[in-house]
C-alpha positions as CSV (number, residue, x, y, z in Angstrom):
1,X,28.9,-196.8,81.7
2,X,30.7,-198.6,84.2
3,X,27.9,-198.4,87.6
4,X,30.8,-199.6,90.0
5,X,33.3,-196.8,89.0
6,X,29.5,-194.8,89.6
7,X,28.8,-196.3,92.8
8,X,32.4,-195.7,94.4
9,X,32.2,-191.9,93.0
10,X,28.6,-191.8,94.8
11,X,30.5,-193.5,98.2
12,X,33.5,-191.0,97.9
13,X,31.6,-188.2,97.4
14,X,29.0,-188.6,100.1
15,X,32.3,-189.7,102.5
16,X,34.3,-186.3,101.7
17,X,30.7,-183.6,102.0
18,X,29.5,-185.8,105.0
19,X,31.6,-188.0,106.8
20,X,35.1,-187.0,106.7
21,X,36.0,-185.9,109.9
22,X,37.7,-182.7,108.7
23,X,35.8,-180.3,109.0
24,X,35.6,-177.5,105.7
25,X,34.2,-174.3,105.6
26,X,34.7,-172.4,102.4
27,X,34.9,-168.2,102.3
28,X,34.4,-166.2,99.7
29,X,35.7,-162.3,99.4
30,X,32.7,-160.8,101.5
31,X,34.1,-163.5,104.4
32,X,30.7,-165.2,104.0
33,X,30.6,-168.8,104.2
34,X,29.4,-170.4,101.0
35,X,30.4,-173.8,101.7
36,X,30.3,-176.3,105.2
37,X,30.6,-179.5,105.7
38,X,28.6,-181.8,108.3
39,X,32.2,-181.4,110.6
40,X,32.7,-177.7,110.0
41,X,28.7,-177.6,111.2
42,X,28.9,-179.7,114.0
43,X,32.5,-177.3,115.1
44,X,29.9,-174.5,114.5
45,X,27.4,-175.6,117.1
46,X,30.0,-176.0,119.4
47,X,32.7,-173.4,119.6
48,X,32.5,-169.9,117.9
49,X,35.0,-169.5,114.8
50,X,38.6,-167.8,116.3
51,X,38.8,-164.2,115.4
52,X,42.1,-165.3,113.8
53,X,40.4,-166.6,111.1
54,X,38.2,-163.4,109.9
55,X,41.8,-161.4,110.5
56,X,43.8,-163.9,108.2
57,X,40.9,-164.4,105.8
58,X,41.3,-160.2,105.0
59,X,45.0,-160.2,104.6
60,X,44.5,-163.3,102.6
61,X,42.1,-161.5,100.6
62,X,44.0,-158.0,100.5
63,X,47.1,-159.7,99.4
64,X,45.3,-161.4,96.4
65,X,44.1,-158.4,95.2
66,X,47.1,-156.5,95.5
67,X,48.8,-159.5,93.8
68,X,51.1,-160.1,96.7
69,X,49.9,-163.6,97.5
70,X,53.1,-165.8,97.0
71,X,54.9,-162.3,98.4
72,X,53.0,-162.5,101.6
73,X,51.8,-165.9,102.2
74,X,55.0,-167.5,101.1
75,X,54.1,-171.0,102.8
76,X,51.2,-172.8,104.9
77,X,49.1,-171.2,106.6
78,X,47.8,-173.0,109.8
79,X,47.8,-172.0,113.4
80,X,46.4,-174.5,116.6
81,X,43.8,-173.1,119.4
82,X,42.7,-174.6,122.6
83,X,38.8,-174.0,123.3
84,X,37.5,-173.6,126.8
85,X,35.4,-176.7,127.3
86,X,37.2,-179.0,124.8
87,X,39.4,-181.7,126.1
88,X,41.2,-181.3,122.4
89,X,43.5,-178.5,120.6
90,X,42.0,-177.5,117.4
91,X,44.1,-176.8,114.4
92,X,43.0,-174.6,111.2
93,X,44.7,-175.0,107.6
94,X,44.1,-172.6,105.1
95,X,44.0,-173.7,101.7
96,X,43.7,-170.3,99.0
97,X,42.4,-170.2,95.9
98,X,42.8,-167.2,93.7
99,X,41.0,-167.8,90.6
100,X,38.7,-168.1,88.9
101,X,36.9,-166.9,91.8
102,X,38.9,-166.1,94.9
103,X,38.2,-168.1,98.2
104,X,39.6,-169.1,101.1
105,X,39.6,-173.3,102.7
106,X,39.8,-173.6,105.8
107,X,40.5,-177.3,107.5
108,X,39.6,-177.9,111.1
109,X,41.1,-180.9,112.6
110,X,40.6,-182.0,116.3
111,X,43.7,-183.3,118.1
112,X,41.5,-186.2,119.7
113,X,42.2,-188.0,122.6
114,X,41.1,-191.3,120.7
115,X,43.7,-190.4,118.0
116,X,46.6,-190.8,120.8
117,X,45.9,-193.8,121.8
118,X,45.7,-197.3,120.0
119,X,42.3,-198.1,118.9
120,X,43.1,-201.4,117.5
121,X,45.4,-202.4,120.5
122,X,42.1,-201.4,122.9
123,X,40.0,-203.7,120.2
124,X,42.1,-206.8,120.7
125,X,42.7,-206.7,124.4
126,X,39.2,-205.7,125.5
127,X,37.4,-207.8,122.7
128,X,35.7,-205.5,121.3
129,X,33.3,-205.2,118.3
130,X,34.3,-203.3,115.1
131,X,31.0,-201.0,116.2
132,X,32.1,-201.2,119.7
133,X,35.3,-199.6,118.8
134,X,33.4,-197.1,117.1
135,X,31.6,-195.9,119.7
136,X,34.2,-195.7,122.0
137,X,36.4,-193.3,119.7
138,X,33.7,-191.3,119.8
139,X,32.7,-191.3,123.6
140,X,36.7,-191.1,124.6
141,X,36.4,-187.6,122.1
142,X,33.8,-186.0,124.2
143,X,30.6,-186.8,122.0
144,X,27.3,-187.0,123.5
145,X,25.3,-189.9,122.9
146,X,22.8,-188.1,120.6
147,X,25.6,-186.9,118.8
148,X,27.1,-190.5,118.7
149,X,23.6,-191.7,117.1
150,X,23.7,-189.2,114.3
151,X,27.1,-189.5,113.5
152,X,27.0,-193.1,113.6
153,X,23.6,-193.5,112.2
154,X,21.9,-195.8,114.7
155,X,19.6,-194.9,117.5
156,X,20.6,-193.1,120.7
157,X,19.1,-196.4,123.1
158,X,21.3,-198.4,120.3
159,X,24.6,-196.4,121.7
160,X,23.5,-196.5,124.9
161,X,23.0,-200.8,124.7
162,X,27.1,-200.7,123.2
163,X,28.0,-198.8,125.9
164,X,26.6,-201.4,128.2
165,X,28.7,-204.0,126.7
166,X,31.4,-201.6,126.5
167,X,31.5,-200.9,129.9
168,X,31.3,-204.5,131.2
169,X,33.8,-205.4,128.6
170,X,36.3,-203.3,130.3
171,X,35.3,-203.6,133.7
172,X,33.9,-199.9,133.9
173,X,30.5,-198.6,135.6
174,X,30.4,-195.0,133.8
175,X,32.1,-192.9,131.1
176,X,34.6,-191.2,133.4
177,X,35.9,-194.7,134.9
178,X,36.2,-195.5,131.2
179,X,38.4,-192.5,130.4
180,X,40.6,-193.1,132.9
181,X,40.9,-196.9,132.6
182,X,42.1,-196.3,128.8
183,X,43.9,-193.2,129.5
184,X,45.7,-193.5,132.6
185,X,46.0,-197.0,133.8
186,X,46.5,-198.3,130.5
187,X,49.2,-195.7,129.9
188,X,50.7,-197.3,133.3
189,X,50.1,-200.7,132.4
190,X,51.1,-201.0,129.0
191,X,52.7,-197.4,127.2
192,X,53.9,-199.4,124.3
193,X,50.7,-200.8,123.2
194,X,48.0,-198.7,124.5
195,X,49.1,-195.0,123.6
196,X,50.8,-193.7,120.3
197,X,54.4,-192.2,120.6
């Protein structure tokens, strides 16, 4: 038995159940959940599931067992929502599987600020630490520091000391300076670099 083949299985599976940052929730034909990843969990804490998805998730389901599924649901299905209180749009993927057992997958993806603009580009000019850079994805995505600590797995006064070096890095007294010293000013300064096209 080859233990490096075993330890990369280990290291992909416990990346896809709890790292990945899609989040997966998993419906079976009563619309329960059987299935949720850490995302999916931490989208759950936050916002309430859009009543598009218990509406789609019955046709789904009424089209499988009328066998009408390629008939009705001829392509993806997906749709995008904006949350009151999120700084992101959300989008929903549903992936459907009709046998043996049939269930609906549903993907959750945030639009994130930190995914529009140039992480690595932010890295090099602002000399920041591979963990740094960690952190601030995270901040510039509307985490909380707690959150940050978990997701992270370090201590919330450990985020709180890379944010202090964060913030003097870039010349910034608070998160709100921070945001708008990536987003706007570097969007000024520098378009090319800074933010994605």
């Amino acid at each position: 038995m080859n233990t490096d083949n075993l330890c990369f299985n280990n290291q992909l599976t416990d990346h896809i159940l709890y790292k990945i940052p899609t989040g997966v929730i998993v419906f079976d034909e009563k619309l329960d959940i059987v299935y949720s990843n850490r995302q999916a969990r931490y989208f759950l804490n936050r916002q309430k599931l859009p009543d598009e998805i218990t509406t789609l998730n019955r046709r789904i389901f009424d089209a499988i067992k009328a066998s009408k599924i390629n008939e009705l649901f001829p392509g993806e299905v997906h749709f995008t929502k904006k949350f009151e209180g999120s700084p992101s749009n959300w989008r929903f993927s549903f992936l459907i599987c009709e046998n043996p057992n049939p269930l609906v997958v549903i993907f959750i993806m945030e639009e994130k600020i930190s995914n529009k603009l140039e992480m690595n580009e932010i890295r090099r000019q602002y000399r920041l630490t591979r963990k740094e850079t960690d952190i601030l994805r995270r901040v510039l995505d509307g985490l909380k520091n707690t959150e940050i600590a978990e997701d992270v797995e370090i201590t919330e006064q450990t985020v709180k000391d890379h944010l202090s070096n964060i913030y003097a890095k870039i010349g910034v007294e608070n998160r709100m300076a921070l945001m708008r010293t990536l987003i706007y000013s570097s969007e000024q300064q520098n378009p090319a670099k800074i933010l994605k096209k």
